[in-house]
Residue frames as qw, qx, qy, qz and C-alpha x, y, z in Angstrom:
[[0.000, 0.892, 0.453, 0.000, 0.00, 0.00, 0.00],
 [0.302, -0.160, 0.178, 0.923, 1.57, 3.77, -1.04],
 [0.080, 0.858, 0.432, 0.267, -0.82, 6.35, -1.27],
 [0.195, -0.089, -0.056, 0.975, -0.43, 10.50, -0.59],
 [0.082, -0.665, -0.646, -0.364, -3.41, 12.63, 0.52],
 [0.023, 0.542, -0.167, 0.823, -4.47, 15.62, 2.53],
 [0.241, 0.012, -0.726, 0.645, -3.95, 15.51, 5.77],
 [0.159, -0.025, 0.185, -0.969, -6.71, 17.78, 6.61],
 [0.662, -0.030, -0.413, -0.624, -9.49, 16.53, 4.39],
 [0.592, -0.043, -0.804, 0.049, -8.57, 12.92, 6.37],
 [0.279, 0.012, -0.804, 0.525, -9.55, 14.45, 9.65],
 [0.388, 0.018, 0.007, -0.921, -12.50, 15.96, 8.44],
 [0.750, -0.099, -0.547, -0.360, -13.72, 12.43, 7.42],
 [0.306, 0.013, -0.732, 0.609, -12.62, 10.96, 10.85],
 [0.020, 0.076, 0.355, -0.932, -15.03, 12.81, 12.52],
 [0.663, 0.044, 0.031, -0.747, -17.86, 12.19, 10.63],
 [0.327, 0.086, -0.934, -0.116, -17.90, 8.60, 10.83],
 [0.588, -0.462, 0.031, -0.663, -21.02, 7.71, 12.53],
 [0.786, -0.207, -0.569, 0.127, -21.44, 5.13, 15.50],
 [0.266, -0.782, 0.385, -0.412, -20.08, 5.30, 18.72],
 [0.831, -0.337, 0.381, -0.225, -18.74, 2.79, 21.40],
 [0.706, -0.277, 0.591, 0.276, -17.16, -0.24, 20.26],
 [0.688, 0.517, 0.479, 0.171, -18.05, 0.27, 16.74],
 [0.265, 0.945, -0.108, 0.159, -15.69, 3.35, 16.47],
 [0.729, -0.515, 0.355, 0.278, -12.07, 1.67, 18.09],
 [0.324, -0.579, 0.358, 0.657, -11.23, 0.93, 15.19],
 [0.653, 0.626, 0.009, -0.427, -11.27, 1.80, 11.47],
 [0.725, 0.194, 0.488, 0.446, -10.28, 0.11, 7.85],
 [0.002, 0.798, -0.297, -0.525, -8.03, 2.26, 6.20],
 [0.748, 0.303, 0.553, 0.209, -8.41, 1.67, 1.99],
 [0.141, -0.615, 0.436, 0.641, -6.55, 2.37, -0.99],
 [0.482, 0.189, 0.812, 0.270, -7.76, 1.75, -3.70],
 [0.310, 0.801, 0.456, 0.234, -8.55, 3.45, -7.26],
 [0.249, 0.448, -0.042, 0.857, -8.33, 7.11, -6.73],
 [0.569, -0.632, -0.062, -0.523, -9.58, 7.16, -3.42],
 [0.320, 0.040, -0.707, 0.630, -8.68, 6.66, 0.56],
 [0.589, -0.403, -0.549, -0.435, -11.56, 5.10, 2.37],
 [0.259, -0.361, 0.524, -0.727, -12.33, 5.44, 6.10],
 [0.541, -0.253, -0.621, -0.507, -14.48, 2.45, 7.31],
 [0.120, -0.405, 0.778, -0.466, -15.98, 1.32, 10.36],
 [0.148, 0.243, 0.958, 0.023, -18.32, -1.56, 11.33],
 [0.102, 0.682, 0.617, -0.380, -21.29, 0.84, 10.63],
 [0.208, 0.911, -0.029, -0.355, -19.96, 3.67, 7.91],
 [0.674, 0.009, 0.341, 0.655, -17.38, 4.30, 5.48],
 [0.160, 0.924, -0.073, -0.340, -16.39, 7.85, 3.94],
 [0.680, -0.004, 0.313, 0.662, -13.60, 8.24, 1.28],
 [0.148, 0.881, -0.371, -0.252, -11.53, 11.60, -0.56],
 [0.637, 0.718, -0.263, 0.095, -9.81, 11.72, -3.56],
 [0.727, -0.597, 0.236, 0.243, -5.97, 10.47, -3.09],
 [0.499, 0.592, -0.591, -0.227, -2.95, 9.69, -5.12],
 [0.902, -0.119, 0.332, -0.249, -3.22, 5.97, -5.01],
 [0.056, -0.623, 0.756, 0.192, 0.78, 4.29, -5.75],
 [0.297, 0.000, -0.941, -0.165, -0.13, 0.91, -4.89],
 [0.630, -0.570, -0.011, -0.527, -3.90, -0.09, -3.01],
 [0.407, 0.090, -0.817, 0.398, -4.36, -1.76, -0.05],
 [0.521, -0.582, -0.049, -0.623, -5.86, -1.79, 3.45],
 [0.404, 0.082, -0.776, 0.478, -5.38, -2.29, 7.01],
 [0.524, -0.726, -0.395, -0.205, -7.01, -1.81, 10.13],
 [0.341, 0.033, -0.478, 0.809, -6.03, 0.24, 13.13],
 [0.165, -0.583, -0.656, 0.451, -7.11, 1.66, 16.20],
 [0.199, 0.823, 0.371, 0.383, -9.10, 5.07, 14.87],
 [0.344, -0.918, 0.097, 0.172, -7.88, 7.57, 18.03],
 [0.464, -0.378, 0.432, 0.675, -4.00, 6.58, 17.27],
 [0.444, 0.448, 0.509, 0.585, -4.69, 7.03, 13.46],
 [0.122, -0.911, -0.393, -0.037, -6.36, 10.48, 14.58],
 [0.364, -0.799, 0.318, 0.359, -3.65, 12.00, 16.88],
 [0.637, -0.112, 0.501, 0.575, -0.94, 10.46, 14.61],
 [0.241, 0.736, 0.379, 0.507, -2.85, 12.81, 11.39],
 [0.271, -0.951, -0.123, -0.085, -3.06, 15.83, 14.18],
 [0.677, -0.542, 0.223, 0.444, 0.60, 15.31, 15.02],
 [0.307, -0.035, 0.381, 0.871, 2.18, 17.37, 11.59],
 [0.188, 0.837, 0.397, -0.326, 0.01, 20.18, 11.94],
 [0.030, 0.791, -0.219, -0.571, 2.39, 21.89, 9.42],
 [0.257, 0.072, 0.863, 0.429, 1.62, 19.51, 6.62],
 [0.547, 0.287, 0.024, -0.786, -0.85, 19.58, 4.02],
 [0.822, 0.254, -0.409, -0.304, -0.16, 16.54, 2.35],
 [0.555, -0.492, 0.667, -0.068, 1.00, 13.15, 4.23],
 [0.623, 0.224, -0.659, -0.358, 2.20, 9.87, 2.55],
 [0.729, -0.420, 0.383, -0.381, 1.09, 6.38, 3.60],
 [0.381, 0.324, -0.854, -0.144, 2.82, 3.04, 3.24],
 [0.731, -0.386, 0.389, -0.406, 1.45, 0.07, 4.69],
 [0.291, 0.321, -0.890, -0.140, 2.62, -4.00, 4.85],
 [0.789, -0.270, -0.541, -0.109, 1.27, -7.08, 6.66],
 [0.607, -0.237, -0.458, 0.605, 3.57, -5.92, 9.51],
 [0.240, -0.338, -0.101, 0.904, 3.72, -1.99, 9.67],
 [0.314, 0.870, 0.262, 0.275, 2.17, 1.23, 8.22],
 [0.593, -0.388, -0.285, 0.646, 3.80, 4.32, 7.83],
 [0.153, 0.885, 0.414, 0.149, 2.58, 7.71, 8.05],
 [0.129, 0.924, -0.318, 0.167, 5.33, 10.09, 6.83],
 [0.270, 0.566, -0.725, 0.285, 8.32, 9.22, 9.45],
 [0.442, -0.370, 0.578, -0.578, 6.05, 7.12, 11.84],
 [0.356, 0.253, -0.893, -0.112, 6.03, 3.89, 12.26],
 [0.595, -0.187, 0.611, -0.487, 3.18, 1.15, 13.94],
 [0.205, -0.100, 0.966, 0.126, 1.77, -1.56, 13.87],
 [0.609, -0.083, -0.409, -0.674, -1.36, -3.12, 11.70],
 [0.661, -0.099, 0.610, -0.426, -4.02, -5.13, 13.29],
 [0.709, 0.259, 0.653, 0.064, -4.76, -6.79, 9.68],
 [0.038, -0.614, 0.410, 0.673, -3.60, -6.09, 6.34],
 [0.611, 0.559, 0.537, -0.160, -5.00, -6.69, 2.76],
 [0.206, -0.058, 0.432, 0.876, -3.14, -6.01, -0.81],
 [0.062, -0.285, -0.703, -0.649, -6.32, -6.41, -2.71],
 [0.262, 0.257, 0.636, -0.679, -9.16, -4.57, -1.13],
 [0.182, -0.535, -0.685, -0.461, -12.79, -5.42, -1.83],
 [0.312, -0.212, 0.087, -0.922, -15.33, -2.64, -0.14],
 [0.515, 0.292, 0.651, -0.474, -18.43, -3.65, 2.33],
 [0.552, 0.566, 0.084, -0.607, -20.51, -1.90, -0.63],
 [0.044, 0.563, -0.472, -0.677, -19.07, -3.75, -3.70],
 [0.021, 0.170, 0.959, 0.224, -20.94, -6.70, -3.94],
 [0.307, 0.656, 0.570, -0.387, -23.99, -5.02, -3.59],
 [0.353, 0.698, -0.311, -0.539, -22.87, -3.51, -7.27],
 [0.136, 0.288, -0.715, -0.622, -21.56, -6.44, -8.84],
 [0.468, -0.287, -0.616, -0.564, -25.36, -8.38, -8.93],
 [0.462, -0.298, 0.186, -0.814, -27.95, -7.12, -7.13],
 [0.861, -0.019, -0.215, -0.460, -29.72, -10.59, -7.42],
 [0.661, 0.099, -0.730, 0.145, -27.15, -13.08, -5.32],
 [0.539, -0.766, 0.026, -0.350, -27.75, -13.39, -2.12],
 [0.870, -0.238, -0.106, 0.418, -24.61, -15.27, -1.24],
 [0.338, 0.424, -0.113, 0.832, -22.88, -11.33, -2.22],
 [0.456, -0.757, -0.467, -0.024, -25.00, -10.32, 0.50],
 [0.009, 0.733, -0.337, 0.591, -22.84, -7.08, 2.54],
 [0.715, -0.406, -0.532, 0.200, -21.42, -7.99, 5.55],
 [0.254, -0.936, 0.154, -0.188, -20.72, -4.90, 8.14],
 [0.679, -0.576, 0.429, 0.151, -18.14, -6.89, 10.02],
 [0.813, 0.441, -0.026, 0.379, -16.18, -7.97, 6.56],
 [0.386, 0.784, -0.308, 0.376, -13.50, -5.37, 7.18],
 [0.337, -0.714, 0.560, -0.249, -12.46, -6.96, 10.38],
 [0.943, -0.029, 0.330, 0.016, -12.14, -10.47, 8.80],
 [0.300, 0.749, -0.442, -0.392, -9.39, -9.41, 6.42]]
């Protein structure tokens, strides 16, 4: 995963994510197309990006927060991410789960309306 986006715009979407409680710990961070998705068991937002290579992981949403709030004199951050690590600019953690190829909650509910075995699952993005 290697993407570059605006810092800002990413903590505006943060924020609106809806839910509360357990269903906001933590989020799925996607790459994928021209876009950097925000998901949690209950929502998903996404802004434009420059999208290198996709991907997606999961982390805890507050560290991803502060960690975006922490280069208040950016406008633009890059992300990398592996099966072990992400990294946002010069910082380094860990991933809870990690995904080259992301598929979206929403995508099977585009590719035929009429299976029910494509059925959405909310909780998909913590089964990476």
């Amino acid at each position: 995963m290697n993407l570059s986006f605006n810092r800002k715009d990413a903590l505006r979407l943060l924020r609106h994510l809806s839910g509360g409680g357990a269903a906001m710990r933590d989020i799925r961070v996607v790459a994928r197309d021209k876009e950097l998705f925000f998901e949690t068991a209950e929502t998903a937002a996404s802004m434009e990006a420059l999208i290198l290579e996709p991907g997606a992981f999961v982390v805890s949403r507050e560290t991803f927060a502060r960690l975006l709030r922490s280069f208040p004199d950016k406008d633009s951050l890059s992300l990398t991410a592996d099966a072990e690590h992400f990294r946002l600019d010069n910082f380094k953690g860990q991933v809870r789960a990690y995904d080259p190829a992301p598929v979206l909650a929403n995508d099977s509910e585009k590719a035929d309306p009429d299976d029910a075995s494509l059925e959405p699952d909310p909780q998909s993005w913590a089964r990476l």
